[in-house]
N, C-alpha and C positions, 0 to 999 in steps of 0.2 A: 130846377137846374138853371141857373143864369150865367150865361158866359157872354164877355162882352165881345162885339164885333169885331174880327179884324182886318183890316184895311190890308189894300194889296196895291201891290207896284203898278201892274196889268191886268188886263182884263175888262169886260163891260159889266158896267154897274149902271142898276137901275136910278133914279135917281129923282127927285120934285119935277125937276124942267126938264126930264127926258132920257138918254141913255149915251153915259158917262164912256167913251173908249181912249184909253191908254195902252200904248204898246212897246217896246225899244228896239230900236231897229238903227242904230250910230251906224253914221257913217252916208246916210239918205239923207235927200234934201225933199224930198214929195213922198207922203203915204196919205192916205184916205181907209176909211172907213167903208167898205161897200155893202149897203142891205139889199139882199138879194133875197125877197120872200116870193115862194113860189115861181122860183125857177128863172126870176124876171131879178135884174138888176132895179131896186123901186127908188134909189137915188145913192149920192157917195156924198161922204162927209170928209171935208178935208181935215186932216189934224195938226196944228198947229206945234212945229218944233220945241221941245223944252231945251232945258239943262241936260248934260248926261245921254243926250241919246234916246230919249222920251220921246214921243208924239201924243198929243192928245185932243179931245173936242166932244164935243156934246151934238147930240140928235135932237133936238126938239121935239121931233114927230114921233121919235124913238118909243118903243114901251117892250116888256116880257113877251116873247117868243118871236122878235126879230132873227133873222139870221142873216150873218155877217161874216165876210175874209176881210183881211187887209189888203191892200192893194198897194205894192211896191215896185220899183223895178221890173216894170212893163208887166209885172205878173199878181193874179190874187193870190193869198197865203192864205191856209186857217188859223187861227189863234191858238199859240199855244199855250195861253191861260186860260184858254175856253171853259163853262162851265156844263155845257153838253154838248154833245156832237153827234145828234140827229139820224146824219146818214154817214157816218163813220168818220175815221181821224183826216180823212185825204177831204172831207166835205166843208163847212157852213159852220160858224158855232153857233149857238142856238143861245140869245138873251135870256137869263134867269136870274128870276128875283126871289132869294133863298125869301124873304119877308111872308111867300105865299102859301109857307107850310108852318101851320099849327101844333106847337110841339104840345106834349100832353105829359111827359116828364120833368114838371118841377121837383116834383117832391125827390127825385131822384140823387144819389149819390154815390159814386163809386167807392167800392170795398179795398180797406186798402191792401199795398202787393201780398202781403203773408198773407191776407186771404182769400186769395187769387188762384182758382185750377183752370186754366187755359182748353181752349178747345179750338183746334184751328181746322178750318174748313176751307172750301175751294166753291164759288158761288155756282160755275155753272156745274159741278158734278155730283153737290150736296144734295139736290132735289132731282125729281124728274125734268118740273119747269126749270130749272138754272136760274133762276131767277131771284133779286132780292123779296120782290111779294111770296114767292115760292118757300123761301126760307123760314118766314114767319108761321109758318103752318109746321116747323118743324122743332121751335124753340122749346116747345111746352116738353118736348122728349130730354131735352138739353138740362131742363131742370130738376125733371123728375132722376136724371142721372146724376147730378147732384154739381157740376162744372156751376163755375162762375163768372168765364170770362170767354164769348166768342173772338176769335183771332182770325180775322176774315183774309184771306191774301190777295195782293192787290187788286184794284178796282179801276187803277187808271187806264183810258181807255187806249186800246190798244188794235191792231188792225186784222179783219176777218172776226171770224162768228167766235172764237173759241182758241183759249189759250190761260195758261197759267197764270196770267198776269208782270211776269217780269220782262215783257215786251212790250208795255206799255208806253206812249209817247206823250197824249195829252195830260199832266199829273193833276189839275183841277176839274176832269170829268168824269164821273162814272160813267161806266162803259154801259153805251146803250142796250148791247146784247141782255145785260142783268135787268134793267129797268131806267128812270128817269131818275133824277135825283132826290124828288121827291118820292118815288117808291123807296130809294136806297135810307133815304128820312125814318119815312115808315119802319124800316127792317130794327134800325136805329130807338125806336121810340117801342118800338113791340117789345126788343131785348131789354130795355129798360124796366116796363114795365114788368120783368117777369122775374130781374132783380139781378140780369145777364149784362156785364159790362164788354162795352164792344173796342176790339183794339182792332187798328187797321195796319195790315202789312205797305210801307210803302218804299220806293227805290228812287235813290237820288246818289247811286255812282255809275247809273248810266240811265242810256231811254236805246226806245226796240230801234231795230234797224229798219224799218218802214214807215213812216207817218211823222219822224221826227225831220222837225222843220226849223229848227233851233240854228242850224248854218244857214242856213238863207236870212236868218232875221241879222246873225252876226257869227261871225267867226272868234269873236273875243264869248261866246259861252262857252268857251274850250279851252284848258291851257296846254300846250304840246308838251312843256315841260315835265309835266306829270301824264305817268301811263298807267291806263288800266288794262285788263283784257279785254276790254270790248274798242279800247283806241287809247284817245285823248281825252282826259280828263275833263271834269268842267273846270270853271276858271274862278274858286269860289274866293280868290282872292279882290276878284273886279265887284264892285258894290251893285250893277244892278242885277249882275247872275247871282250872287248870293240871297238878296232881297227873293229874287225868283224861287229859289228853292228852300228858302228859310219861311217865307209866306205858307209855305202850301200845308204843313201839319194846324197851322195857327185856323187856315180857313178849313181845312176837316174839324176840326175844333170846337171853331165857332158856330159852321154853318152846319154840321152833322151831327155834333154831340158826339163825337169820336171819344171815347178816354182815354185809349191808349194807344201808343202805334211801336210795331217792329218795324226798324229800319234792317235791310236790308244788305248784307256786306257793306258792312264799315268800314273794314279793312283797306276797301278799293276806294274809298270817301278820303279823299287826300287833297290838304288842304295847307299850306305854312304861313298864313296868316296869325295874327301874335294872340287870338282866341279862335281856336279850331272849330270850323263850320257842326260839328258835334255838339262840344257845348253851346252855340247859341241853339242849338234844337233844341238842347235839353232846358235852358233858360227862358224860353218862348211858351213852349209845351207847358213846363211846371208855373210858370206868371198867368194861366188858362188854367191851371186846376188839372192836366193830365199828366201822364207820364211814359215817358220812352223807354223802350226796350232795343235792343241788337243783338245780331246776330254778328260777328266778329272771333276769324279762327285767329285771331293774337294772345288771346287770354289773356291781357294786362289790366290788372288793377285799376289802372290809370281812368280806364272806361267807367266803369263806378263807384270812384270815392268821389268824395264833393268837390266844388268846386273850392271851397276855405283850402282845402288840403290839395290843392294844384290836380284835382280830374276834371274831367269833362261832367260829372254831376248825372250821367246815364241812371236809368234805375234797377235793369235789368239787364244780362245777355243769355244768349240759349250757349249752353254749357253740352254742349255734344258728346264730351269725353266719355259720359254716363250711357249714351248711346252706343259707343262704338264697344264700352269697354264687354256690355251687354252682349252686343251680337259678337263680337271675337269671342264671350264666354260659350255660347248657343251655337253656332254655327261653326267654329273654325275660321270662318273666314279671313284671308289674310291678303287679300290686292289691294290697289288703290290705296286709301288714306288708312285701313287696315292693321297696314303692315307694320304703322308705330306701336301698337297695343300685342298686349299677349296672352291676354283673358285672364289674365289668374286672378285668382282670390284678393292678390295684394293689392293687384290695381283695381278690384271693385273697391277694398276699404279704403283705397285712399281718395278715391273720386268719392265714396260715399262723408269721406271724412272733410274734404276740403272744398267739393264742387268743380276743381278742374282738376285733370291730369296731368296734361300737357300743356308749356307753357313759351309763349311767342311764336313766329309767325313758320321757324323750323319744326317744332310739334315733335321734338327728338328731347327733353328734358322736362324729368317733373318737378311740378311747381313747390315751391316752399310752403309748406302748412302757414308761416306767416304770411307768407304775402293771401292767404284767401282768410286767413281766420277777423280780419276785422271787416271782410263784406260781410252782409248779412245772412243767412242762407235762402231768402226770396230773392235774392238779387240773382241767381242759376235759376238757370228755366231748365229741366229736364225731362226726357222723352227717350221712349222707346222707338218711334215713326214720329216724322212729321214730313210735309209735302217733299224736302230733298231725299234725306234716308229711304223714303219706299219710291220715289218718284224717280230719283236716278239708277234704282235697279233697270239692269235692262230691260225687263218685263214688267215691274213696277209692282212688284211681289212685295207685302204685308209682312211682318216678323212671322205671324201666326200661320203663313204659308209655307216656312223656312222651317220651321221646330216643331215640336212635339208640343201638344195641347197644355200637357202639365204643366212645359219650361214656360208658354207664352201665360200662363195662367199665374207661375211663381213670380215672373219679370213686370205681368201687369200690376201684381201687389207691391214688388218693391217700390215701383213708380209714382204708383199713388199715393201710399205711406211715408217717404222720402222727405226728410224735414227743406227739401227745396221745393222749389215750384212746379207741380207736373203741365206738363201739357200735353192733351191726347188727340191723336192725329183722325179724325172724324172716322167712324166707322169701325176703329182699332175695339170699340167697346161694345159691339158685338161680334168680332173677325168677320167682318163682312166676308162676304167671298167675292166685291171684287176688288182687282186691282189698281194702283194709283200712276194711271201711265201718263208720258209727258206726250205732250199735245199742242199744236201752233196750225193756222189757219192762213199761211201766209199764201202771196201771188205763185202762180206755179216754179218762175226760175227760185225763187230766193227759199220757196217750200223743198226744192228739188237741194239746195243745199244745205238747208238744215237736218231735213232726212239722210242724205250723207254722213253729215259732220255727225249727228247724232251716234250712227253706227259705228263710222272711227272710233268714237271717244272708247269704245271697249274692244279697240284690239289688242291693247297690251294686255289682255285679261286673258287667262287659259282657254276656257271655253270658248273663248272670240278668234282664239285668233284663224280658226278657217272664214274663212270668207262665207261663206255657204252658212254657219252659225249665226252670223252680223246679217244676214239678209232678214234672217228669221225674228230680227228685234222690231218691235212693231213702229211701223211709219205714224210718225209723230203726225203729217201733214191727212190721215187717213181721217175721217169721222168716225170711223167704227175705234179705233183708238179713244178718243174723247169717250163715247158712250160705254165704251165697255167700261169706261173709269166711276162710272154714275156708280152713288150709292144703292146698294137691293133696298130697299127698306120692308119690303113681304119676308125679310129673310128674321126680323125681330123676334117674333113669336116661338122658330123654331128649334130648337134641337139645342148645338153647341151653341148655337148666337143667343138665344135667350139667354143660357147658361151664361155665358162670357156676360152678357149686359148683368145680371142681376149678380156677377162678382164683381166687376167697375162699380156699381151703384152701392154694393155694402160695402165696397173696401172705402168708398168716400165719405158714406155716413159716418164711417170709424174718425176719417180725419177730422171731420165736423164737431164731432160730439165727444171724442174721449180728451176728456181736458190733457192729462199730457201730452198729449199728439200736438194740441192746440198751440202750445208754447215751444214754440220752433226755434229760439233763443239759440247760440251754438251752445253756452254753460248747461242747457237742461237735456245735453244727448250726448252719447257716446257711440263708436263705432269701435267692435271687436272680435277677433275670431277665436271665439272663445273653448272649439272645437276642430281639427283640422279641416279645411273644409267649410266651416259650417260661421256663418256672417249674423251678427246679432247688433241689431240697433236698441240702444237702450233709452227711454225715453224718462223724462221725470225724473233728473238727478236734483233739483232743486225745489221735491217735493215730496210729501206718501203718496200721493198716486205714481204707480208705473206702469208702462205698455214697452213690448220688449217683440220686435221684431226680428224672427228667427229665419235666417235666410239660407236657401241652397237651391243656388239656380241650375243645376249639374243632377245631383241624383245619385244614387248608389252607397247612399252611405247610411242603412239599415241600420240601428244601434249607436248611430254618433250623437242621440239628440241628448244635450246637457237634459243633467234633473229638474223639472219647472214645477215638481209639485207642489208647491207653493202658487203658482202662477194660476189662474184660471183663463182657458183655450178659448178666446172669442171668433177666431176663425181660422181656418185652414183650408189652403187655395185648392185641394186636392179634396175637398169636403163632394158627396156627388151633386147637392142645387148644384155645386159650379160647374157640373160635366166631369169630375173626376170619381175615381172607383174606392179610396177610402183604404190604400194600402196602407201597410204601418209607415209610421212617419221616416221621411227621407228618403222612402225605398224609389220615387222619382225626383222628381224637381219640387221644390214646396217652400210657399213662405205661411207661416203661422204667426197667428198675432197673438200675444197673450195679454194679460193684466192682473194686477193686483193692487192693493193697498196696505202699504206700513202701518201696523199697529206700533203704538207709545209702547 
């Protein structure tokens, strides 16, 4: 795997004659360089004003594992293009010369998006260690499950031991809690090796409200004129903020062997600049060999048609519809973002037919079968959980914790089989038992209102609204919240978790291996409810082979199942390996897969 380096605005580089620092800090007529190893000031480099609001200068003495602030306006700063940070984001950044890690993934090459199954994880709760060396001792389970693609969520480093990562401030450092860089390397070169393409979650429509230092260096990385929810916007029309956050997928890229990355609420990425800071990610990213994905509640086209046809050139987005329209089917549930959806059968086929439901930023009108029928259908990411869906329940409850074993068994087969992209929220494939609660490690006053705010956030909800109920949602700022989130992993071997892992791992050999499945084209599938009730994917219209996915995520409809004696049964999610009892078909929730072949 060769990807060529790439250059960055800021930050220290090692360099022949020493250690290379650039920073932008307009508006200052004095900054230096201060290395402070071991605790001692060991001298300051002044940096010589550029163009644009640069400073820059070379250390002679300089070499790898310096540590250094800048030194501004009577005060030191840490870098915020640092590429570690030692003793956390408030400290020192730490000199590193990516040149010192030996990759051992040439031969490597990522698979392209069709055939891509996502697996998105959370580094510190996926192992015991939380750790990226920790992880590596867990990939070889990843493939024998049969996923293709780790989907790690943020890494940049962020303040306190322990957090989700969208609080993250320094965006060019792995967070030291995980490992060094060169461990997070490793994690990188293990997954390669095992044939696991790694995409990295990262956030550029804001940084955490702790450790960001981006006002003090200038008030021009903000534009007031655009608002997000977390304030003001960055200013990605001013060239050296853009460069700042247009660099950083380029050096995941280059320096980690990244393939892919989710960005993050795009929606809040606002930009009016006459090529939107979007497409140059996606123009950056694909001139590197990778490819971007989002997350974006707008659902406009505009995100992934090419750039020839006036898009931004995206490759991906997670397509949610197909989650909610799920649990509204399974649960009832109807607060919150809920209330748009209304379970029924018509809105499974039509999500299952076009990839979205619902269409721009009001989420009240469904979208035109043309406007989705010329994306492709790898271009929808789909899921049952992923870190927001189970992470912003109050208690951080699993689908599998909410429903009856059948329906989570029928819903995991749709998802798998599904001619879009699945992606399985870590642990969902054996129902782990535990939970995915939200968790932040902040100083006590700003911990003291996030725990607050957290609790508000569900009083408009029935259950919440006694006060005395909100108390009982677990404090995000607790450690015992973090750890209760850690995966079981003793839980593999037994009972329903075996079961459940060994239906995930045949429902994906099927996707693997049955050549119609394999051809995910929209012309080679159908969606239709061929029975009241009762949702059938048809696979193989532009060929004799067929696989004919027989869906009912509901139950009770005894005697509705069409004639398939022609078909032959390769599996049924209520089969008992999966932990189900082998009633007649439809008498619970059930998805069956069938197949055949046209004879002349």
């Amino acid at each position: 795997m060769q990807i060529r380096s790439a250059i960055r605005s800021q930050g220290a580089e090692v360099m022949a004659d020493g250690v290379h620092y650039r920073t932008w800090v307009p508006g200052k007529t004095e900054v230096a360089a201060i290395i402070c190893n071991k605790n001692e000031i060991a001298r300051t480099i002044p940096l010589m004003h550029e163009a644009d609001g640069y400073f820059s200068g070379i250390d002679q003495r300089g070499r790898a594992g310096d540590l250094y602030k800048y030194r501004f306006a009577d005060n030191d700063w840490p870098d915020p293009a640092s590429r570690f940070n030692p003793d956390g984001v408030h400290g020192p950044a730490r000199v590193s010369d990516p040149r010192d890690y030996v990759w051992q993934d040439r031969e490597w090459s990522c698979p392209a998006m069709s055939e891509l199954v996502f697996y998105e994880l959370h580094l510190g709760t996926f192992t015991p260690e939380g750790t990226f060396r920790g992880a590596i001792g867990r990939l070889d389970h990843l493939v024998r499950l049969g996923v293709s693609a780790i989907e790690i969520m943020p890494v940049a480093d962020f303040p306190g031991a322990r957090n989700w990562g969208y609080d993250g401030v320094s965006l060019y450092a792995p967070a030291r809690v995980y490992g060094t860089p060169n461990d997070f390397r490793g994690l990188v070169d293990a997954a390669h090796a095992r044939g696991l393409a790694v995409v990295l979650d990262v956030v550029y429509n804001h940084l955490g409200p702790d450790g960001n230092y981006l006002g003090a260096y200038s008030r021009e990385y903000f534009n007031p004129e655009h608002k997000t929810p977390w304030g003001d916007a960055f200013n990605f029309e001013l060239k050296p903020v853009r460069e700042f956050f247009a660099e950083n997928p380029a050096y995941w890229r280059s320096e980690f062997h990244i393939d892919g990355f989710r960005l993050d609420a795009t929606h809040a990425i606002l930009d009016s600049s006459e090529k939107h800071f979007l497409a140059e990610i996606a123009d950056r990213v694909h001139s590197l060999g990778g490819f971007v994905t989002v997350e974006d509640e707008r659902h406009e086209p505009l995100l992934l048609l090419p750039s020839a046809r006036g898009g931004y050139g995206l490759d991906a987005a997670w397509a949610d519809d197909f989650h909610h329209v799920v649990r509204v089917m399974l649960t009832g549930a109807r607060e919150g973002y809920y209330r748009s959806y209304k379970g029924t059968v018509g809105e499974l086929i039509a999500t299952l037919r076009d990839g979205w439901l619902l269409h721009g930023k009001a989420r009240t009108r469904e979208s035109s079968p043309n406007e989705c029928a010329e994306l492709a259908p790898e271009t929808f990411i789909f899921c049952i959980g992923n870190h927001d869906q189970i992470g912003n329940q109050a208690f951080g409850e699993r689908l599998h914790q909410k429903v009856t074993p059948a329906a989570f068994r029928a819903a995991s087969a749709l998802l798998c089989l599904v001619p879009y992209t699945p992606l399985i929220f870590m642990g969902d494939e054996w129902a782990t038992s535990a939970p995915f609660q939200f968790f932040t490690d902040h100083e006590a006053e700003l911990g003291r209102k996030i725990t607050e705010g957290r609790r508000a956030e569900f009083g408009g909800f029935a259950l919440f609204r006694d006060p005395a109920m909100r108390e009982r949602i677990p404090d995000p700022q607790a450690a015992e919240t973090f750890q209760r989130s850690k995966l079981r992993w003793k839980e593999l071997g037994e009972g329903v978790h075996a079961a459940t892992l060994r239906l995930y791992t045949e429902l994906l050999r099927l996707r693997r291996t049955i050549t119609a499945l394999q051809d995910r084209r929209r012309s080679n599938w159908k969606v239709e409810e061929t029975t009241p009730g009762i949702v059938e994917i048809v696979f193989g219209l532009t060929s004799k082979e067929k696989c004919k996915i027989v869906i009912d995520l509901v139950g009770g409809r005894e005697g509705s199942l069409p004639n398939d004696s022609e078909w032959e049964l390769l599996l049924s999610t209520n089969e008992k390996r999966f932990g189900g009892d082998e009633f007649a078909a439809l008498i619970q929730p059930e998805v069956r897969v069938l197949w055949k072949v046209e004879r002349d």
